[in-house]
C-alpha positions as CSV (number, residue, x, y, z in Angstrom):
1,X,-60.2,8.7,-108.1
2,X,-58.9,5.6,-106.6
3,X,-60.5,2.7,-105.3
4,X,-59.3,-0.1,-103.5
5,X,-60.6,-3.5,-101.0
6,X,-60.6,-4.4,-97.4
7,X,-58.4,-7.6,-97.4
8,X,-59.3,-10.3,-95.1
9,X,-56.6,-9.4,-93.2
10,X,-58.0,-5.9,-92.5
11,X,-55.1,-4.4,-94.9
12,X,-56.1,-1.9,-98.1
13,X,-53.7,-1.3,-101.1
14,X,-52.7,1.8,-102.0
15,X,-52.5,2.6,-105.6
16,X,-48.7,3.1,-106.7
17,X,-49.3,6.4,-108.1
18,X,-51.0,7.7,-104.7
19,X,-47.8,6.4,-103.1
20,X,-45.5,8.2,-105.6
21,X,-47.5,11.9,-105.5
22,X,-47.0,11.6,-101.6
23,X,-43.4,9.8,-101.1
24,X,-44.6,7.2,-99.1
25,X,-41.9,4.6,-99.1
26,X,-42.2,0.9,-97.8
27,X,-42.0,1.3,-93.6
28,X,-43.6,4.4,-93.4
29,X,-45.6,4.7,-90.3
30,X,-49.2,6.5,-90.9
31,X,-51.7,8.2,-87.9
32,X,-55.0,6.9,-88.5
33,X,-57.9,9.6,-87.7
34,X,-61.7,8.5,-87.3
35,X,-63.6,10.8,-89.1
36,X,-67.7,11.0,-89.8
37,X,-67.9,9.8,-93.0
38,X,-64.8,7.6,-92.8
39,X,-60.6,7.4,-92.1
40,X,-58.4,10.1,-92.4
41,X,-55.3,8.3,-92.8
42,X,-52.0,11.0,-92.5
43,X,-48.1,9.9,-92.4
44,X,-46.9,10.0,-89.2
45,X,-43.9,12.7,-88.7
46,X,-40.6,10.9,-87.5
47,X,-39.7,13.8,-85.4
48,X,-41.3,16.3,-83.2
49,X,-41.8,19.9,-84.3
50,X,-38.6,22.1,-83.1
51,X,-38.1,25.4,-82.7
52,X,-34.3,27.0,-84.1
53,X,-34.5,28.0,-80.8
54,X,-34.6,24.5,-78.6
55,X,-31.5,23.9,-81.0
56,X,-29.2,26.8,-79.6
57,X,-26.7,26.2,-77.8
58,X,-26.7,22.0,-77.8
59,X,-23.2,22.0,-78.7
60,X,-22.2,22.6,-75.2
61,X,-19.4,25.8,-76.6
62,X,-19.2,28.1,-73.5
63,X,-17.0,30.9,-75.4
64,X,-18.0,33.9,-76.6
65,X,-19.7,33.7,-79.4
66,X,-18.2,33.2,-82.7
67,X,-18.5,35.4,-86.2
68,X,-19.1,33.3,-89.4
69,X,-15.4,33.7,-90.7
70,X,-14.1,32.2,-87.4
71,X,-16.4,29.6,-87.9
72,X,-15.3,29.2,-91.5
73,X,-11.1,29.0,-90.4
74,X,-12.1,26.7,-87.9
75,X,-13.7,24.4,-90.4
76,X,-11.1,25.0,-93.0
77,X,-8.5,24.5,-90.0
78,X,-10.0,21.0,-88.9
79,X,-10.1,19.8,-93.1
80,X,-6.5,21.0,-93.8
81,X,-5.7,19.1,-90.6
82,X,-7.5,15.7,-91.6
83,X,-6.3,15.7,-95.5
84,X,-2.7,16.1,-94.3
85,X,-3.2,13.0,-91.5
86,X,-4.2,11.1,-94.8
87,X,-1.1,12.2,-96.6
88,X,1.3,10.4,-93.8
89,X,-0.7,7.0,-93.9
């Protein structure tokens, strides 16, 4: 167990190897809970939960739908087409 002080400032340190075990870089934003006995102190998600479906269809395509090998072509279409653009500069 850790323990740490209140600076004057109203600012706590968190030990280095707390910050390490949870990935909390410099910047990152935290949710501050009042609790019974204390703080809960939790890292603030930079993005709303989504659902696979609130993503479907955002690309604005009105075809029909494509199978994953036209999808593949297309991509290996659009790369085939920017390498060779390189080759003429």
């Amino acid at each position: 167990m850790s323990t740490t002080k209140l600076s004057s400032k109203g600012q706590i340190h968190i030990p280095k190897s707390l910050r390490t075990t949870h990935h909390w870089l410099p910047g990152t934003e935290f949710v501050i809970e009042d609790a019974s006995d204390g703080l809960v102190l939790k890292p603030r998600k930079p993005f709303p939960p989504t659902r696979l479906e609130d993503g479907l269809g955002c690309a604005g395509y009105k075809g029909p739908a494509k199978t994953l090998e036209e999808m593949d072509e297309g991509i290996a279409a659009e790369l085939r087409r920017q390498w060779s653009r390189k080759e003429d500069l």
